[in-house]
C-alpha positions in Angstrom: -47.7 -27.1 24.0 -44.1 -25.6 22.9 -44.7 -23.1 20.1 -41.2 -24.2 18.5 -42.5 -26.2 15.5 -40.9 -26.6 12.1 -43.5 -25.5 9.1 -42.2 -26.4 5.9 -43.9 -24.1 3.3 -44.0 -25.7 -0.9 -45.1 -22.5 -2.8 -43.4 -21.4 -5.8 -44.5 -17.7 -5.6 -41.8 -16.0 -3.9 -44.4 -13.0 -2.6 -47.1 -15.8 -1.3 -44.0 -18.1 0.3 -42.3 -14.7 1.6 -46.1 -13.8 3.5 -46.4 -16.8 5.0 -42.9 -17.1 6.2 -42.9 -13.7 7.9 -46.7 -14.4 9.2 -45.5 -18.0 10.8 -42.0 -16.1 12.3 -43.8 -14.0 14.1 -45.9 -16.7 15.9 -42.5 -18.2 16.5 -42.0 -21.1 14.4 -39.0 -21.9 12.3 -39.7 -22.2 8.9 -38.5 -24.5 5.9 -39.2 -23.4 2.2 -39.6 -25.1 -0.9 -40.6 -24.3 -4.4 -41.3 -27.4 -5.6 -42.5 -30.3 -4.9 -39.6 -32.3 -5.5 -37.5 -30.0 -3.2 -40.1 -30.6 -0.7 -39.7 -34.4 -1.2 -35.7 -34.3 -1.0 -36.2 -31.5 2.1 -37.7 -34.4 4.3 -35.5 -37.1 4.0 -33.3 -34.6 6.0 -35.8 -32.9 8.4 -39.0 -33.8 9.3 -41.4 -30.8 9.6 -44.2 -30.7 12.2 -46.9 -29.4 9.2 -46.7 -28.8 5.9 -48.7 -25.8 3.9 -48.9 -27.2 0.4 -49.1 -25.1 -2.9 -51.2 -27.4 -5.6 -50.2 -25.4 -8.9 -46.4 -25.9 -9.1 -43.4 -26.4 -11.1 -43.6 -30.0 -12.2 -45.0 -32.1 -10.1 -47.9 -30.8 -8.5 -49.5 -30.4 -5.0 -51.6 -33.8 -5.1 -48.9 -36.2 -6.6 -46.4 -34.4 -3.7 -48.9 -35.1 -0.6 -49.4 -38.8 -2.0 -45.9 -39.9 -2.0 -45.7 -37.8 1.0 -48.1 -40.2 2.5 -46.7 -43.4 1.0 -43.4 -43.2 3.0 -43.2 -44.3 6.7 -41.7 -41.0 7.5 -44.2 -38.5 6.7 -47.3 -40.0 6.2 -48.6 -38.8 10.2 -47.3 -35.1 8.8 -50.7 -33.0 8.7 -50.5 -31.5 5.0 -52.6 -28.1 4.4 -53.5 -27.1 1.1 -53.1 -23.9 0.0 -54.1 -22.9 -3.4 -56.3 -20.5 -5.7 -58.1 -23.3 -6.9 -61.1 -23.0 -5.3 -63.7 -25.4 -7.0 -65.2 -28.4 -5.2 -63.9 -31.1 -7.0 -60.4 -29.2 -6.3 -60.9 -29.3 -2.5 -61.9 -33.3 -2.7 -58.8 -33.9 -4.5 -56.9 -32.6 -1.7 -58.5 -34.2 0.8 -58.4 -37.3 -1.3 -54.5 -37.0 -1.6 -53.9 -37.1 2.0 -55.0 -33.4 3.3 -56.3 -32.6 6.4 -57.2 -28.6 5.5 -57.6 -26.6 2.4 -57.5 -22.7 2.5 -58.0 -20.6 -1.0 -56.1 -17.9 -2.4 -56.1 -15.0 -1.5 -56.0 -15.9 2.3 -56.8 -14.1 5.4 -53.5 -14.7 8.1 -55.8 -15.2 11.3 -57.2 -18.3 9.4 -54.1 -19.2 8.5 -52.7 -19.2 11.6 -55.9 -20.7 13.4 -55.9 -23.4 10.7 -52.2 -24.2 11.6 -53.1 -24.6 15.5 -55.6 -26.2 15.0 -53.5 -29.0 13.4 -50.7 -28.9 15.6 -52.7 -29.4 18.3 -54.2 -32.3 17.1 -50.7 -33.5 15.7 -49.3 -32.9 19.1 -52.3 -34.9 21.1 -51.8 -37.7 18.2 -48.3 -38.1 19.2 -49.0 -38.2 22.8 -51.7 -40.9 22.8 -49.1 -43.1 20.3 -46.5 -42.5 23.1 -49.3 -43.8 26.0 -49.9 -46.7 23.4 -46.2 -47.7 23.2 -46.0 -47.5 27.0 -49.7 -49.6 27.1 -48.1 -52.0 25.2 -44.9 -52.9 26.4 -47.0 -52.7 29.9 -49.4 -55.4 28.6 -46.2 -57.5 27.0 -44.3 -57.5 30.7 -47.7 -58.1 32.0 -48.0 -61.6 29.8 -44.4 -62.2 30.4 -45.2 -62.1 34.0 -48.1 -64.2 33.5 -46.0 -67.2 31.4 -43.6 -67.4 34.0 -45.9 -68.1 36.4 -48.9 -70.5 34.6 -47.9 -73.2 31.9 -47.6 -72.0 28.9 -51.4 -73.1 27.3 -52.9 -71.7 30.6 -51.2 -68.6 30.4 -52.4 -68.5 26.3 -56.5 -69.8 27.3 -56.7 -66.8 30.2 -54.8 -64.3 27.8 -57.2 -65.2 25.2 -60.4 -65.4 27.2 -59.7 -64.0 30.8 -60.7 -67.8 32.4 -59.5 -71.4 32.0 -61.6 -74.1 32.8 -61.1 -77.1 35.8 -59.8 -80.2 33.8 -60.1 -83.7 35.0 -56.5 -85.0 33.8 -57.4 -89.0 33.8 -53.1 -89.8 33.2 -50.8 -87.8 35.3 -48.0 -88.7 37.3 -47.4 -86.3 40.4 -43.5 -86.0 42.4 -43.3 -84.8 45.9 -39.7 -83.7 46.7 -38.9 -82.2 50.3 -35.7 -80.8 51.8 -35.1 -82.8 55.1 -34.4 -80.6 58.0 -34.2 -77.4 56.5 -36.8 -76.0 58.9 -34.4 -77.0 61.7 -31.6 -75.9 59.8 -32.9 -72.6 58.8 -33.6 -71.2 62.0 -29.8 -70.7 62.3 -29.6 -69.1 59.1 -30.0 -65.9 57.9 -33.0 -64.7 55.8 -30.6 -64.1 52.4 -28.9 -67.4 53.7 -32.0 -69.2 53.2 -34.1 -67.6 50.2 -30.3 -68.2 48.3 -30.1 -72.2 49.5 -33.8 -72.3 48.2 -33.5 -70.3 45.1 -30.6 -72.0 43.8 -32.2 -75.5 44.6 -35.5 -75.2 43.6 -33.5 -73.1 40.2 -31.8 -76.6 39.4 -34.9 -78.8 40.1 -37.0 -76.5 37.8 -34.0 -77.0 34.8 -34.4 -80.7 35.3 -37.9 -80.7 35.0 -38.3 -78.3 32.2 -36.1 -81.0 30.3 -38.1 -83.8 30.7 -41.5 -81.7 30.3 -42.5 -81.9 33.3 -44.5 -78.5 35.2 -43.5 -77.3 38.2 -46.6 -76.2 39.9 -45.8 -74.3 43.0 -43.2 -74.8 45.9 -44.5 -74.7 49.5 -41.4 -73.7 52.1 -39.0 -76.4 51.4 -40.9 -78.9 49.5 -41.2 -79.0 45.9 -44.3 -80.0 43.6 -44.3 -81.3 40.4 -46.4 -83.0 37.8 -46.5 -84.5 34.4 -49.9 -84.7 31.7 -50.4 -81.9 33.0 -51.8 -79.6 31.4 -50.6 -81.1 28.7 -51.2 -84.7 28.3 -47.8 -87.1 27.9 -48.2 -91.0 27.7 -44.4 -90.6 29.5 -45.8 -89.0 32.2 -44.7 -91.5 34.7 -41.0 -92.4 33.0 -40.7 -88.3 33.0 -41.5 -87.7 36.1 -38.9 -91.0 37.4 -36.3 -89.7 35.7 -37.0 -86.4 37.2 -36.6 -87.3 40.9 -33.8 -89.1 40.1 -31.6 -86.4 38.9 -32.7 -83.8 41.5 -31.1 -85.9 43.8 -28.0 -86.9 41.9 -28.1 -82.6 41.3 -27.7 -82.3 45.2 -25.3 -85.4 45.5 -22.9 -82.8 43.3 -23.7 -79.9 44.8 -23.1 -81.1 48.2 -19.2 -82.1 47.2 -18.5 -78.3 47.0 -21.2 -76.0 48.8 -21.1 -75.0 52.4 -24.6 -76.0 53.3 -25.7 -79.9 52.5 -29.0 -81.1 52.2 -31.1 -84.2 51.2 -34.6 -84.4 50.1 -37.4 -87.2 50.2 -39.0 -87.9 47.3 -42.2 -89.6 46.5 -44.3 -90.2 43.3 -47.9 -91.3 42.4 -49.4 -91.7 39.3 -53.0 -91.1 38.5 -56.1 -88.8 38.2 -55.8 -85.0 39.1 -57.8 -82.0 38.2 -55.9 -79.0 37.2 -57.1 -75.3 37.6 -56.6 -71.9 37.6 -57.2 -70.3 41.4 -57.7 -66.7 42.3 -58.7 -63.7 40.2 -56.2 -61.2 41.5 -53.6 -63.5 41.6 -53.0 -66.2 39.4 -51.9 -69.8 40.2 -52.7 -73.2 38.8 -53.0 -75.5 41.1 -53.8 -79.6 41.0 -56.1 -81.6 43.4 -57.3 -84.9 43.6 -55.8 -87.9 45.8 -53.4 -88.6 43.5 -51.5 -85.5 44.9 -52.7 -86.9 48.6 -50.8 -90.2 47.9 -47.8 -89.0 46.3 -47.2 -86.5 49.2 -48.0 -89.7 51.6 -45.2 -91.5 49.9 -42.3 -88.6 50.7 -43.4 -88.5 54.2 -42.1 -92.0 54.4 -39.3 -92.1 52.2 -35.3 -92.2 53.0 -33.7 -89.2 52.7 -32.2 -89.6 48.9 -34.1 -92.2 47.6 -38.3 -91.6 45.8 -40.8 -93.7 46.9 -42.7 -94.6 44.6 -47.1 -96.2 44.8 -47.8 -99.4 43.4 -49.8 -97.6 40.6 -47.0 -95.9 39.3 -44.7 -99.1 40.1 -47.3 -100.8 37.6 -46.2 -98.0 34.6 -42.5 -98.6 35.3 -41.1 -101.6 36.3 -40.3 -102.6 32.8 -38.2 -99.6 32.1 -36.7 -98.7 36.0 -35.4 -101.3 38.1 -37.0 -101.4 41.8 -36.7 -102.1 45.2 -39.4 -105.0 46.4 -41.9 -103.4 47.8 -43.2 -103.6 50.9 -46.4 -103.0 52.7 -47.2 -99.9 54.8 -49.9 -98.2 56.4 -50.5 -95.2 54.9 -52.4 -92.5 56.7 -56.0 -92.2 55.7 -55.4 -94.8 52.5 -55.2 -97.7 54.4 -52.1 -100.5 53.6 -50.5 -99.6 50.5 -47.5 -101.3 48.9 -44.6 -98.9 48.2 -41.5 -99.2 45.8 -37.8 -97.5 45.8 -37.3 -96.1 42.3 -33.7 -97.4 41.0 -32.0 -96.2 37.8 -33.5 -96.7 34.3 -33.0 -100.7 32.7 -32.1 -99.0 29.4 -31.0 -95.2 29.9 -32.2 -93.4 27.2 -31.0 -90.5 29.1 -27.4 -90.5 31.1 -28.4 -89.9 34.8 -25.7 -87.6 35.8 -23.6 -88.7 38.3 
């Protein structure tokens, strides 16, 4: 610990202040003197001593009323405060201590207690500081740690495992789920370069996550070129299905205007399904909140057979939205492992709410 503290010494004797000034010198600290304690008081608001050695019997106010206020103000409350006085009754000591003290040596005083009293005190002043500086750096640690966490887990996920280190499965009976995939960009991407194709990606996916955010919707995860997303989930929204419509829609009118001026063009399929999905938290080192359920099976079956620029929608999430979107008749398909299913071509909304952009 560096020896090159400041001591700020309140004693109105000039003989007593002048032998503990020379005494603390020699040890190598720089001393402050005052004789009062409302020079003490003034002293501080200029420079903030490591310790102060406190005189109780002085000039006006005295030793007790100068360590409260001392203690009342921001500044110098964590300053350790040793009394030093000829008082040397109990009740004198407790008053000290009950001011705000953390030592009390009597008149006349020996100088190796003095000085051991002093290290002792700037030693634990000097460990005090240190652990407030770890907590500081704990803290803002934990707050980028929780950023982190929010970024990646919806918002009341992200609050339940902050709060009680688990979040529990949750059958979500009303959801509406929006498979979106980049057509060729597999082939495509073996021709590009690595930064070529984490950019296309990022900046993509960037603009599909704005849309979504905007008509509450959760992104929950992207896997290579395709894009997941869901809405009720995990909160619950009776728009879930108009959301999620209106969603797909502007992703592709997004790449529609970023394909008029960027090097690289693509196209996605799209394909929704409304209904049932269970929504959880997997992993314990790392986080992510996943959904499952065969509502997610369907609405991925229905991109695998869209047209490139057009969503595909189920005949359960037809049944939410023909009054408010205008359709393409559907028509009957076999879809793998769910048998003949009728499927829909979302068109725009009947009455836009919302402009689509264009």
């Amino acid at each position: 610990m560096d020896n090159q503290q400041t001591i700020l010494i309140v004693e109105d004797s000039p003989v007593n202040r002048k032998i503990l000034s020379e005494l603390l010198k020699k040890q190598g600290y720089t001393i402050l003197n005052a004789v009062s304690g409302e020079e003490a008081l003034k002293l501080v608001t200029t420079v903030l001593p490591d310790l102060i050695i406190l005189d109780i019997l002085l000039p006006g106010m005295n030793g007790y009323t100068t360590c409260i206020q001392l203690k009342n103000e921001p500044a110098t409350r964590n300053i350790p405060v040793i009394f030093i006085s000829s008082l040397d009754a109990t009740e004198d000591k407790i008053g000290g201590f009950e001011a705000g003290g953390v030592d009390y040596i009597t008149k006349p005083f020996q100088p190796a207690e003095v000085i051991a009293r002093i290290c002792t005190h700037l030693r634990i002043r000097h460990l005090q500081r240190k652990l407030a500086r770890k907590n500081i750096l704990l803290e803002e640690e934990k707050q980028k740690s929780e950023a982190l966490l929010q970024n990646v887990l919806p918002c009341r996920v992200a609050g339940e495992l902050l709060a009680t280190g688990h979040c529990a499965p949750k059958l979500f009976t009303e959801a509406t789920v929006c498979f979106a995939d980049i057509v060729g960009f597999t082939a495509a991407s073996s021709r590009l370069s690595p930064e070529t194709i984490i950019g296309e990606l990022n900046e993509i996916f960037t603009g599909f996550d704005a849309i979504a955010t905007r008509h509450h919707c959760e992104r929950m995860k992207t896997i290579g070129d395709a894009y997941l997303c869901v809405c009720g989930v995990p909160e619950p929204d009776p728009r879930h299905a108009e959301n999620i419509g209106r969603s797909a829609l502007q992703m592709i009118d997004f790449l529609k205007k970023r394909n008029r001026h960027d090097q690289y063009k693509w196209q996605i399929r799209v394909g929704i399904h409304s209904g049932p999905v269970v929504g959880g938290v997997v992993g314990t080192e790392k986080y992510l909140y996943d959904i499952f359920g065969d509502t997610v099976n369907i609405a991925a079956r229905m991109e695998e057979l869209g047209t490139p620029m057009q969503v595909n929608v189920s005949q359960e999430t037809y049944s939410i939205l023909h009054d408010t979107f205008s359709f393409v008749q559907g028509e009957k398909i076999e879809v793998k492992g769910k048998g003949e299913q009728v499927i829909y071509t979302l068109g725009q909304p009947k009455v836009a709410k919302e402009p689509i952009d264009s």
